[in-house]
C-alpha positions as CSV (number, residue, x, y, z in Angstrom):
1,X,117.1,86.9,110.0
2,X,113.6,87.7,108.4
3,X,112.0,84.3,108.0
4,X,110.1,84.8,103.8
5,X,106.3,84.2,103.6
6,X,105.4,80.5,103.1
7,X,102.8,81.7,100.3
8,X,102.3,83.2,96.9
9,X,99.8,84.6,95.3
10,X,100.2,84.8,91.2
11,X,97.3,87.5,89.7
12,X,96.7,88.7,86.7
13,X,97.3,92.2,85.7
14,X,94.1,93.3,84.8
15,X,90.4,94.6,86.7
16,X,92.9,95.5,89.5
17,X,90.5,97.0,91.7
18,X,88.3,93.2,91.7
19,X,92.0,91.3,92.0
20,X,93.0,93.1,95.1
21,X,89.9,92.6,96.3
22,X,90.5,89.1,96.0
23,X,94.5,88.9,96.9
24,X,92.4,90.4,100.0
25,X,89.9,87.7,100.9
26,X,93.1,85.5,100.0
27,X,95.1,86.8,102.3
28,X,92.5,86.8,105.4
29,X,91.8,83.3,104.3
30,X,94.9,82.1,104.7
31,X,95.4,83.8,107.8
32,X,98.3,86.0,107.1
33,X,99.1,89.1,105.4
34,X,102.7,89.0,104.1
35,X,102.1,86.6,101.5
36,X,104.7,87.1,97.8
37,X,102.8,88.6,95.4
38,X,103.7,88.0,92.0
39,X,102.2,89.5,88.7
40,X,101.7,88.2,85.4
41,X,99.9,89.8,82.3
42,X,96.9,87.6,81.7
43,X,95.2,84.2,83.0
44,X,97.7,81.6,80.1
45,X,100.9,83.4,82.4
46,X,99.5,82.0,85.3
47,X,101.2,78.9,85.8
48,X,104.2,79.8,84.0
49,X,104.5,82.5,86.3
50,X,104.2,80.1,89.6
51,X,106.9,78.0,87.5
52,X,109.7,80.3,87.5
53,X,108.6,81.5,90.7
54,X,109.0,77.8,92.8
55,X,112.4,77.4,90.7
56,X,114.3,79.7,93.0
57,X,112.2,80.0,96.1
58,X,109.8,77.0,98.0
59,X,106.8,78.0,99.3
60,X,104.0,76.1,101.2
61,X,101.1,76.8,98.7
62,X,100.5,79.0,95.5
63,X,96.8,80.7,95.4
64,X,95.5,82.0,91.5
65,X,93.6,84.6,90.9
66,X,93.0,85.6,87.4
67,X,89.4,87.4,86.1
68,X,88.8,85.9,82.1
């Protein structure tokens, strides 16, 4: 069985190229590179977005990344 990734990263959708960028830096922070990745239109979708994420699947830690 695949064992999920312990971490997820919410991000908003825009400046893409500057967000992966830092989903990067995130990623080699934490140490590992399969992290969930989840998008969300704008910075106020944010924690909303980590909300109904957690609801159906624990994790170890959520990272934000949002440009406003």
């Amino acid at each position: 069985m695949i064992k999920p990734p312990n971490y997820l990263i919410v991000h908003t959708s825009w400046y893409t190229v500057e967000i992966a960028k830092m989903i990067e830096i995130a990623e080699k922070q934490l140490g590992v590179s399969n992290t969930w990745k989840l998008r969300v239109p704008g910075a106020l979708e944010l924690a909303a977005g980590a909300k109904r994420y957690l609801k159906r699947h624990p994790v170890k830690g959520i990272i934000f990344c949002g440009i406003v």
